[in-house]
PAVEX-366384 format. One line per field, with one value per residue: residue number from 1; residue in three letters; z, x, y of N, C-alpha, C in turn. Coordinates in nm, 2 decimals. Layout:
BEGIN
nr: (NUM|...)
rest: (ALA|...)
nZ: (Z|...)
nX: (X|...)
nY: (Y|...)
caZ: (Z|...)
caX: (X|...)
caY: (Y|...)
cZ: (Z|...)
cX: (X|...)
cY: (Y|...)
// end
This chain:
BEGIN
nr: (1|2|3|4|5|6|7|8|9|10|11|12|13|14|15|16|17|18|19|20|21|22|23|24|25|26|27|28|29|30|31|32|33|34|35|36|37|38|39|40|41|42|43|44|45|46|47|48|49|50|51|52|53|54|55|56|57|58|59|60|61|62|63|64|65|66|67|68|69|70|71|72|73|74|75|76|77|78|79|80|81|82|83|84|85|86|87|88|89|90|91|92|93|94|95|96|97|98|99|100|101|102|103|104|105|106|107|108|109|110|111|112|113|114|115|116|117|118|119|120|121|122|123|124|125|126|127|128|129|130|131|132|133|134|135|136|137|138|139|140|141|142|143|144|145|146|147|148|149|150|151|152|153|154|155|156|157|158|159|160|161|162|163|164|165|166|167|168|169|170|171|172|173|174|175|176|177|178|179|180|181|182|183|184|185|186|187|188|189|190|191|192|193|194|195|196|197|198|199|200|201|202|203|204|205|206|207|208|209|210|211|212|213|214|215|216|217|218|219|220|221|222|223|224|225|226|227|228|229|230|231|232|233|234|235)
rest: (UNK|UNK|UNK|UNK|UNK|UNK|UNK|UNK|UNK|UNK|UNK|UNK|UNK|UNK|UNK|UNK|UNK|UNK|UNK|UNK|UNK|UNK|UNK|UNK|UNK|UNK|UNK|UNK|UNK|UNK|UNK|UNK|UNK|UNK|UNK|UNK|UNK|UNK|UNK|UNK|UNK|UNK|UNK|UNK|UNK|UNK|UNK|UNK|UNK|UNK|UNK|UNK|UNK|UNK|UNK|UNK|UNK|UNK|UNK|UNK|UNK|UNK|UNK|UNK|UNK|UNK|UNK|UNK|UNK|UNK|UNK|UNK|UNK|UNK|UNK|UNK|UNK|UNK|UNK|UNK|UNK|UNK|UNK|UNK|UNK|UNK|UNK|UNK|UNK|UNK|UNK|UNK|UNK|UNK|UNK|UNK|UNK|UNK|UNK|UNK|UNK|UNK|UNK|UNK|UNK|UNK|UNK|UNK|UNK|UNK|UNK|UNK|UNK|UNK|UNK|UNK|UNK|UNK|UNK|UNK|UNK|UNK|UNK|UNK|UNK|UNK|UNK|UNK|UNK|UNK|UNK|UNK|UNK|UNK|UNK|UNK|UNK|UNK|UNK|UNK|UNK|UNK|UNK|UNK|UNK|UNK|UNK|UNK|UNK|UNK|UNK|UNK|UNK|UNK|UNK|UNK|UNK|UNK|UNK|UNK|UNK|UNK|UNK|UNK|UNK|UNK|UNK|UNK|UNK|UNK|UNK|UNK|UNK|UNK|UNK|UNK|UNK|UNK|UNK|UNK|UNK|UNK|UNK|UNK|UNK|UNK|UNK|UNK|UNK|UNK|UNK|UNK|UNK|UNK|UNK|UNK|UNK|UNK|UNK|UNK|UNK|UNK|UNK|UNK|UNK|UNK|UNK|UNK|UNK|UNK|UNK|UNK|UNK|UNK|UNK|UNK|UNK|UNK|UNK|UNK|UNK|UNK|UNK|UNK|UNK|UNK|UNK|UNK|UNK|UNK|UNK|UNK|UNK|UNK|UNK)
nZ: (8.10|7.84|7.96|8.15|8.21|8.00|8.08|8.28|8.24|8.08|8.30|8.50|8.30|8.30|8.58|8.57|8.43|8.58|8.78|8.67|8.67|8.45|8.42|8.62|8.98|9.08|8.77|8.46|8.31|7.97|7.78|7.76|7.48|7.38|7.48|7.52|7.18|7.18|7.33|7.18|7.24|7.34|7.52|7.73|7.82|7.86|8.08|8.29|8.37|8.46|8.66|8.88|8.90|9.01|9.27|9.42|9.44|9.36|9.08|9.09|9.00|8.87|8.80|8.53|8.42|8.44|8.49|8.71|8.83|9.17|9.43|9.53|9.81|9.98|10.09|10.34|10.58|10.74|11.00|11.14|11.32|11.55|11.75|11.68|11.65|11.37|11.33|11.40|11.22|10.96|11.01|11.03|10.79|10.71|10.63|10.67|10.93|11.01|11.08|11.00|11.02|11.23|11.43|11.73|11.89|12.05|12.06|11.98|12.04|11.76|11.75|11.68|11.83|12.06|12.15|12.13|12.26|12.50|12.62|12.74|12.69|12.57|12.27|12.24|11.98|11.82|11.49|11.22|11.01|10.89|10.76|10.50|10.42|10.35|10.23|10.16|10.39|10.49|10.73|10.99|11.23|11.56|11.86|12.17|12.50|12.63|12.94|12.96|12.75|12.89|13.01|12.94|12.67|12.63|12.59|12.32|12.08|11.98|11.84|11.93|11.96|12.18|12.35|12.46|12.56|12.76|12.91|12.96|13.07|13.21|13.10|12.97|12.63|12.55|12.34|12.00|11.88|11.55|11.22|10.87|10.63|10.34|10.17|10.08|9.92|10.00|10.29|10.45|10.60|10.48|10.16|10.28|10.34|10.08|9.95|10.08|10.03|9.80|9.56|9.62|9.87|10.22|10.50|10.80|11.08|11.44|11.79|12.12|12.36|12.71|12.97|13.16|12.96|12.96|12.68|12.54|12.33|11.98|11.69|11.35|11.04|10.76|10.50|10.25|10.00|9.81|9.96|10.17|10.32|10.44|10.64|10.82|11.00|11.02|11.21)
nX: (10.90|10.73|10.50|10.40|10.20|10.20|10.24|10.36|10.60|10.69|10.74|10.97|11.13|11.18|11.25|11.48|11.63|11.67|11.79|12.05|12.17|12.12|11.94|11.92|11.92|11.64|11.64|11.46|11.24|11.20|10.95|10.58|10.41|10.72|10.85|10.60|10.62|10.88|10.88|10.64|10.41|10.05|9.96|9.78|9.85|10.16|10.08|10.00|10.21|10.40|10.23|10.22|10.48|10.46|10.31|10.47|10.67|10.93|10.91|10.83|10.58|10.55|10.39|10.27|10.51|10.67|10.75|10.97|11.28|11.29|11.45|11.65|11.79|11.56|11.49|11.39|11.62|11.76|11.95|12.04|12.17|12.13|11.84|11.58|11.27|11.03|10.84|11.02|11.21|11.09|11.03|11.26|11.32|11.21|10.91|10.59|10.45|10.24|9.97|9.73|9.44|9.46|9.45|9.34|9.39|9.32|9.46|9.51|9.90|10.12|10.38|10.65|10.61|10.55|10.77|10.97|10.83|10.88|10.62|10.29|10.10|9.81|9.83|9.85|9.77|9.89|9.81|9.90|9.92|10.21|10.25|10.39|10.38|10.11|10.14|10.15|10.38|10.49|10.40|10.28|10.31|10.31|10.36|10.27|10.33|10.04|10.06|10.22|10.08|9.81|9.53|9.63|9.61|9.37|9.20|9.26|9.51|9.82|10.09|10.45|10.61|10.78|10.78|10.53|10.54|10.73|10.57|10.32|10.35|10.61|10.84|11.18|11.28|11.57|11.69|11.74|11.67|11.75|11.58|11.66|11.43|11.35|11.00|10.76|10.43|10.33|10.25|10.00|9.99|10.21|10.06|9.88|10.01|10.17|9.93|9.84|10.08|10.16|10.43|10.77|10.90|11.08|11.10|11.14|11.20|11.19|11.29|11.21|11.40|11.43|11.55|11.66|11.72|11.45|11.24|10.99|10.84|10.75|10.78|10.65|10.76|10.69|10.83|10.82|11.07|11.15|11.17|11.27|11.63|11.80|12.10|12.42|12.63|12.96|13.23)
nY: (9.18|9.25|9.16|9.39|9.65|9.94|10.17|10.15|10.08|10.28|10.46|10.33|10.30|10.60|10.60|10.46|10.61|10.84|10.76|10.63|10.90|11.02|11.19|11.46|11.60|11.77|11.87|11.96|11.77|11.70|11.85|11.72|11.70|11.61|11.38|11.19|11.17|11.10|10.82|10.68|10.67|10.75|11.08|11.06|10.83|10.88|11.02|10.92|10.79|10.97|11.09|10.83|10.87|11.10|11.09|10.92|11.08|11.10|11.28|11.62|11.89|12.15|12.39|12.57|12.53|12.28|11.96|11.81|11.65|11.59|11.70|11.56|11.57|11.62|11.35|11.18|11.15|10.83|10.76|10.46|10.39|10.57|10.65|10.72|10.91|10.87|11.06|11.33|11.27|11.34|11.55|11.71|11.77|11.95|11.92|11.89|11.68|11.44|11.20|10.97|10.71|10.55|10.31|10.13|9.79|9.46|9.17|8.83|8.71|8.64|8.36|8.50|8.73|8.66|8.53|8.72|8.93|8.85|8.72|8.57|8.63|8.80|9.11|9.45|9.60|9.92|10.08|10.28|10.51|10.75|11.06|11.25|11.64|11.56|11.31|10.95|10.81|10.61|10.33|10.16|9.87|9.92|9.67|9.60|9.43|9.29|9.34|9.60|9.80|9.79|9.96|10.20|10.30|10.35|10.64|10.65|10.76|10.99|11.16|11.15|10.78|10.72|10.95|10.94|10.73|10.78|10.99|10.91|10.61|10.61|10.50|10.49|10.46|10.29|10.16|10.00|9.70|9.59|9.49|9.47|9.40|9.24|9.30|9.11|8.92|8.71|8.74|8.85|9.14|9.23|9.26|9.42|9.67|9.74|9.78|10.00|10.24|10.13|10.03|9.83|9.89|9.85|9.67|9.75|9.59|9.65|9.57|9.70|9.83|9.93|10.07|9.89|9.69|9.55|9.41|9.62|9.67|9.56|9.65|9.68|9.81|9.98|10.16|10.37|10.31|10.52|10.71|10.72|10.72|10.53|10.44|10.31|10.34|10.24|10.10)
caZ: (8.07|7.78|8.01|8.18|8.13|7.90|8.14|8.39|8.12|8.06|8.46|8.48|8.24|8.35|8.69|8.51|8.37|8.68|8.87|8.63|8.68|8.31|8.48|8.76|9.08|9.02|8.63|8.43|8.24|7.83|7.80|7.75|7.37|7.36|7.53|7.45|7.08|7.23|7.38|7.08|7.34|7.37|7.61|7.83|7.90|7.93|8.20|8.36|8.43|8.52|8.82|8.96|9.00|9.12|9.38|9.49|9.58|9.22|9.00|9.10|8.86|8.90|8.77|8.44|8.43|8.33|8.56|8.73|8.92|9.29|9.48|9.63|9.93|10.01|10.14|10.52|10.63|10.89|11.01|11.21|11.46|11.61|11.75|11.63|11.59|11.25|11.34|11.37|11.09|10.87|11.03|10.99|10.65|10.64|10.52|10.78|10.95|11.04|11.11|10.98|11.02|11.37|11.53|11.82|11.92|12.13|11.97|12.03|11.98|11.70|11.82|11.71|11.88|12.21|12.16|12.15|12.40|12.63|12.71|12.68|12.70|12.44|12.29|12.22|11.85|11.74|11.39|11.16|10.85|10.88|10.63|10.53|10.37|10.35|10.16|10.24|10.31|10.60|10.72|11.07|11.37|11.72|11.93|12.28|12.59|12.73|13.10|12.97|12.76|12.97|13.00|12.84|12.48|12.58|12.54|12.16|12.05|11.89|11.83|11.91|12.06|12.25|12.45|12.49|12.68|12.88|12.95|13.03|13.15|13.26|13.02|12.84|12.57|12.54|12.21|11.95|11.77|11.40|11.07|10.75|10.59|10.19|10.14|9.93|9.90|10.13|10.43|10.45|10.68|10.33|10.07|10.32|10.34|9.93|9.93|10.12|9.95|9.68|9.58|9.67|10.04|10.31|10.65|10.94|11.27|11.55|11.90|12.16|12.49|12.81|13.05|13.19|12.88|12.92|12.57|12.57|12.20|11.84|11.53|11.19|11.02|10.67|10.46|10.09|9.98|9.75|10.05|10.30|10.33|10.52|10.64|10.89|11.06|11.04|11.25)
caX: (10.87|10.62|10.34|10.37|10.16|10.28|10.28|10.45|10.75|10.73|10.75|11.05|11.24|11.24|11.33|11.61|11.71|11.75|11.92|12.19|12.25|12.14|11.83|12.00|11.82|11.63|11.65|11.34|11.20|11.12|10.79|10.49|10.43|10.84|10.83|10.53|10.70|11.03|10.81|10.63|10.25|9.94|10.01|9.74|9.95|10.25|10.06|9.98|10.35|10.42|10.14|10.27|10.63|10.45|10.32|10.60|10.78|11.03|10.90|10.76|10.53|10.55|10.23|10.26|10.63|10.68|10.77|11.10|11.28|11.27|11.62|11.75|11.80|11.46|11.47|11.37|11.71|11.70|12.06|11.99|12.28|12.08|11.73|11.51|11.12|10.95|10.85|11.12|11.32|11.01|11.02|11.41|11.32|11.11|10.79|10.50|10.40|10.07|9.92|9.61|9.42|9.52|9.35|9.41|9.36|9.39|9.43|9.62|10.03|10.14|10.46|10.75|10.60|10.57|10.90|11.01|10.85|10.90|10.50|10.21|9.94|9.82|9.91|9.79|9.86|9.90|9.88|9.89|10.03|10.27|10.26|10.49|10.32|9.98|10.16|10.18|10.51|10.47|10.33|10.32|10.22|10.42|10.30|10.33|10.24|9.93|10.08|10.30|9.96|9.71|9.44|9.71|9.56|9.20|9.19|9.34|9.68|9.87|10.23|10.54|10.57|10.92|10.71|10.39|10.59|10.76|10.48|10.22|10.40|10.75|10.92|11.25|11.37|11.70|11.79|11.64|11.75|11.65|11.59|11.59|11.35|11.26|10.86|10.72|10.39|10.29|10.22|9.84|10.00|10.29|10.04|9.82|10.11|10.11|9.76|9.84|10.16|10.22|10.55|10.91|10.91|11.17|11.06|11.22|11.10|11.25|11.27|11.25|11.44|11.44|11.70|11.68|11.73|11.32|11.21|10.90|10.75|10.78|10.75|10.72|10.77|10.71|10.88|10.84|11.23|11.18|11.15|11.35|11.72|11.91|12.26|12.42|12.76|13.04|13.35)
caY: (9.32|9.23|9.20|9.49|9.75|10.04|10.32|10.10|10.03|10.39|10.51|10.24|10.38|10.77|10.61|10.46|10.70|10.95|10.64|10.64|11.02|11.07|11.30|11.49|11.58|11.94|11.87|11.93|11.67|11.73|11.84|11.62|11.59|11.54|11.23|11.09|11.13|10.95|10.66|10.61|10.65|10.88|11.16|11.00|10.66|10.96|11.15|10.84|10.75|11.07|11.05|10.76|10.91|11.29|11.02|10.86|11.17|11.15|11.35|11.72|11.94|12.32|12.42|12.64|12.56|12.15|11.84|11.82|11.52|11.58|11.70|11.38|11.62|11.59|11.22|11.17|11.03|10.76|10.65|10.34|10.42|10.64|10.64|10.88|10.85|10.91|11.23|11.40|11.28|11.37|11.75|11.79|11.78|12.06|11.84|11.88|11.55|11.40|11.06|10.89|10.60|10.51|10.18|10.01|9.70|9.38|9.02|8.73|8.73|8.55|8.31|8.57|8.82|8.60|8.53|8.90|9.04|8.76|8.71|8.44|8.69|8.89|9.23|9.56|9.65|10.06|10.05|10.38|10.56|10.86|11.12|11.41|11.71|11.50|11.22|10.85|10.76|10.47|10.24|10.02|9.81|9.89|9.59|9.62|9.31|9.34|9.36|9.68|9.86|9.76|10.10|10.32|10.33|10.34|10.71|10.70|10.76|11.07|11.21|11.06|10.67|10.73|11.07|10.88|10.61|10.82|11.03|10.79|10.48|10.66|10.41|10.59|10.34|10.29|10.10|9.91|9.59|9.65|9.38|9.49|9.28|9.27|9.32|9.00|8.93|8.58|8.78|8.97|9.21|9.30|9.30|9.58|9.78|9.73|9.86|10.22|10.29|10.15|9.89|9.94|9.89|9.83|9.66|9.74|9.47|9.69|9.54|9.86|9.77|9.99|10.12|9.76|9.58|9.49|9.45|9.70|9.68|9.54|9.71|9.61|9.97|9.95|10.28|10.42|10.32|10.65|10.85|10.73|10.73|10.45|10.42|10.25|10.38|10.08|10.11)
cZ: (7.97|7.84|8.12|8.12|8.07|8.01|8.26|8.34|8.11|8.20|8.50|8.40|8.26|8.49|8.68|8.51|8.49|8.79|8.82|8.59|8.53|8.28|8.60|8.84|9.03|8.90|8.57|8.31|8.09|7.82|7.73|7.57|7.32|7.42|7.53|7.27|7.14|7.26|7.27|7.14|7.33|7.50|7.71|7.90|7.96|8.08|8.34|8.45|8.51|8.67|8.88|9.00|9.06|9.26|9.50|9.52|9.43|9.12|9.12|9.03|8.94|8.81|8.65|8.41|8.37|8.47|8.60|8.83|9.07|9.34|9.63|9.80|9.99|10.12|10.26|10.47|10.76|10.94|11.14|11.31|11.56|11.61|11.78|11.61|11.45|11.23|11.34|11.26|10.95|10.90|11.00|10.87|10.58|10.60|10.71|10.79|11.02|11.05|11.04|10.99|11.12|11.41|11.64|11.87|11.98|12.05|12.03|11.95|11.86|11.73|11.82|11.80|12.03|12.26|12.21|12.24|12.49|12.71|12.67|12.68|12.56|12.42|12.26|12.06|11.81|11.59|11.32|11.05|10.94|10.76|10.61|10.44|10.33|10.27|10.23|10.27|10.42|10.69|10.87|11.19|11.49|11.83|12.07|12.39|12.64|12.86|13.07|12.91|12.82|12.94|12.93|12.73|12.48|12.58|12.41|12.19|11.91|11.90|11.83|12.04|12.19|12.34|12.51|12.64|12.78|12.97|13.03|13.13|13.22|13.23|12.94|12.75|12.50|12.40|12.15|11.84|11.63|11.27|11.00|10.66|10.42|10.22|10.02|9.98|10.00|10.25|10.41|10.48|10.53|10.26|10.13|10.30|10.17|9.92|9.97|10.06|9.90|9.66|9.62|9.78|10.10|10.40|10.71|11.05|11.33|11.70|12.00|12.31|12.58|12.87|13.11|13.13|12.85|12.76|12.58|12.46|12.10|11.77|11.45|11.12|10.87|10.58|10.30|10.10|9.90|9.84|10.16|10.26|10.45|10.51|10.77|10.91|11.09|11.10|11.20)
cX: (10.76|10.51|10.33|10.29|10.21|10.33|10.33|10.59|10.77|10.81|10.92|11.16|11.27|11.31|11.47|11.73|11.80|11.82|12.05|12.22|12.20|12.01|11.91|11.90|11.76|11.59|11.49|11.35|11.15|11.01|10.70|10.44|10.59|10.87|10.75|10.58|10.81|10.97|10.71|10.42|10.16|10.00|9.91|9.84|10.08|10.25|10.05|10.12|10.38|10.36|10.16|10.40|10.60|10.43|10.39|10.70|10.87|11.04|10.80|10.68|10.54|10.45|10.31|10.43|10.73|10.73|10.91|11.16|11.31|11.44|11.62|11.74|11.71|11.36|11.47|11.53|11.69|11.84|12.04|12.07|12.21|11.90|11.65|11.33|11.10|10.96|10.91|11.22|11.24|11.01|11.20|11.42|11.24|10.92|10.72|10.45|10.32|10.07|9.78|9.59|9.46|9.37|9.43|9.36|9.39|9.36|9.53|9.73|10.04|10.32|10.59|10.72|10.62|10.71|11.00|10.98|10.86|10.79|10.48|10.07|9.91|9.84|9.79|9.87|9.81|9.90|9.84|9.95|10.10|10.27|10.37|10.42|10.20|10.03|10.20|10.34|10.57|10.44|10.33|10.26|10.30|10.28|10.33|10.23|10.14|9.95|10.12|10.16|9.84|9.58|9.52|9.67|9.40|9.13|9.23|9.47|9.68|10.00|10.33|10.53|10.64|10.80|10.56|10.41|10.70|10.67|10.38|10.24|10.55|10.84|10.99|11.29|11.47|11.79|11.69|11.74|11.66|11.70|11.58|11.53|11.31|11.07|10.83|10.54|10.25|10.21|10.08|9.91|10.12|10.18|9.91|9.92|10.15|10.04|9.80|9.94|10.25|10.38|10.64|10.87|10.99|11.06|11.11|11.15|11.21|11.18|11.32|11.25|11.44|11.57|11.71|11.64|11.57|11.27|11.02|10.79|10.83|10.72|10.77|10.68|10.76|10.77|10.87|10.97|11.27|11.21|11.22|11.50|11.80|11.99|12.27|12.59|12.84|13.18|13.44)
cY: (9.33|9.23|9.29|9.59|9.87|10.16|10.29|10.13|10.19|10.48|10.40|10.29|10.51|10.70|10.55|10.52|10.82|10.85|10.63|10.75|11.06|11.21|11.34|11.56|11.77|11.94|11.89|11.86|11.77|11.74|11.74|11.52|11.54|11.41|11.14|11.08|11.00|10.80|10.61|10.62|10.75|10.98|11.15|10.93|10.77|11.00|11.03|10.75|10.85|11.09|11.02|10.82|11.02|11.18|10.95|10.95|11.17|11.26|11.51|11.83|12.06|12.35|12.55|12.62|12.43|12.09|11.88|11.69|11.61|11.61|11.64|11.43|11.62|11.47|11.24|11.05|10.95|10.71|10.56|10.35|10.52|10.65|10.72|10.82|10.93|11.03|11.33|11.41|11.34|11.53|11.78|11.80|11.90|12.02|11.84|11.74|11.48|11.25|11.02|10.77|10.51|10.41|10.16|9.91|9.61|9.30|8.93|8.69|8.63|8.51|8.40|8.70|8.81|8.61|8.64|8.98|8.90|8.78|8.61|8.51|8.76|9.02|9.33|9.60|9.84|10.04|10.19|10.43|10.69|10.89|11.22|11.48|11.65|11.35|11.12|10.84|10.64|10.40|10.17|10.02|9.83|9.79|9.57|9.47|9.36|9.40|9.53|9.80|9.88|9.90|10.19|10.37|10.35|10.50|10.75|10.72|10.86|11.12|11.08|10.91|10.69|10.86|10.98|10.75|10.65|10.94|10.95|10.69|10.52|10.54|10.51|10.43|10.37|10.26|10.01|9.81|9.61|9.57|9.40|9.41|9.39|9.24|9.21|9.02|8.80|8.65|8.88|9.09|9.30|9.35|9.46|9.69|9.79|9.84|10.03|10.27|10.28|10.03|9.99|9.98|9.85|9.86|9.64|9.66|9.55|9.64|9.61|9.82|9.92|10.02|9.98|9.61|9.50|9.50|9.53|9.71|9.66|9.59|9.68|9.79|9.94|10.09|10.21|10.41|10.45|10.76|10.85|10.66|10.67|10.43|10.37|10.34|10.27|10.12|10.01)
// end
């Protein structure tokens, strides 16, 4: 904790704080010089913590009115028992949702990928952010075989994948196997998804099968954990 920077330690502790209920969701935060008192900091290094959590979706500022934490209810839910694209779970929330930063491209598989889709050719990778209300909130690559992309992508790519693939290629997909994977640091392809937004990540690898069990495309999906809401249904 010592060599953290100060307005990390500071940001760290408000989220603390409203983790153990002692901020409740809605609540507004003590105003600016009352907490930079309590922390002991300039009301720079203050505003500077503060920033980072308006960023991340925790904290919200009401303009003439003071900071407030974020109501919880707000979280894109995602329950993994059921298969939903992005988009939709980002609009049931009321939060308008957009795309940027869309590539695509061809390269050669790397061996889990071969593995996964069950090719030896190379793939076509999608890769883009989703946003909600213009904000990052995730991140990822859907990799599909060459044989299955082929010309499909070579006019661009927009909306949803699940419509695109039964539009285009008259592929419905049926079910997806799905990994939750921790976010470290080793992998180029982690510390990019770092770079656009930010720590505190959850990555999903979903493998997206067809009505005849074909596996059809892998995704490594990266999500803001502040923003998204995973559950799982256990009989």
């Amino acid at each position: 904790m010592g060599k953290k920077l100060l307005y990390i330690r500071i940001k760290e502790e408000i989220e603390r704080r409203i983790n153990a209920g002692l901020i409740g969701p809605g609540e507004k935060l003590p105003s600016e010089p009352e907490l930079a008192k309590e922390f002991d900091v300039s009301r720079p290094t203050l505003r500077e913590s503060l920033k980072m959590l308006q960023r991340e979706g925790t904290l919200i500022s009401k303009n003439g009115v003071g900071t407030y934490v974020n109501d919880r209810s707000s979280l894109i839910v995602n329950p993994l028992n059921k298969l939903r694209s992005l988009g939709e779970m980002i609009k049931d929330v009321g939060f308008k949702e957009s795309e940027t930063d869309v590539k695509i491209y061809t390269r050669n598989a790397e061996p889990e990928w071969l593995e996964k889709l069950r090719t030896e050719d190379s793939v076509i990778v999608l890769e883009r952010i989703r946003t909600a209300d213009d904000h990052k909130v995730a991140f990822y690559y859907n990799i599909f075989p060459r044989e299955i992309g082929a010309e499909h992508f070579e006019d661009g790519f927009t909306g949803a994948i699940f419509d695109f693939l039964r539009v285009k290629l008259g592929i419905r997909i049926s079910y997806a196997v799905t990994e939750i994977c921790a976010v470290g640091n080793s992998e180029e392809r982690d510390r990019k998804a770092v770079e656009v937004l930010g720590d505190e990540l959850i990555l999903l690898k979903q493998l997206h099968f067809d009505e005849d069990d074909r596996p059809v495309f892998y995704s490594l999906d990266y999500l803001k954990s502040r923003v998204f809401k995973l559950f799982v249904k256990r009989d």
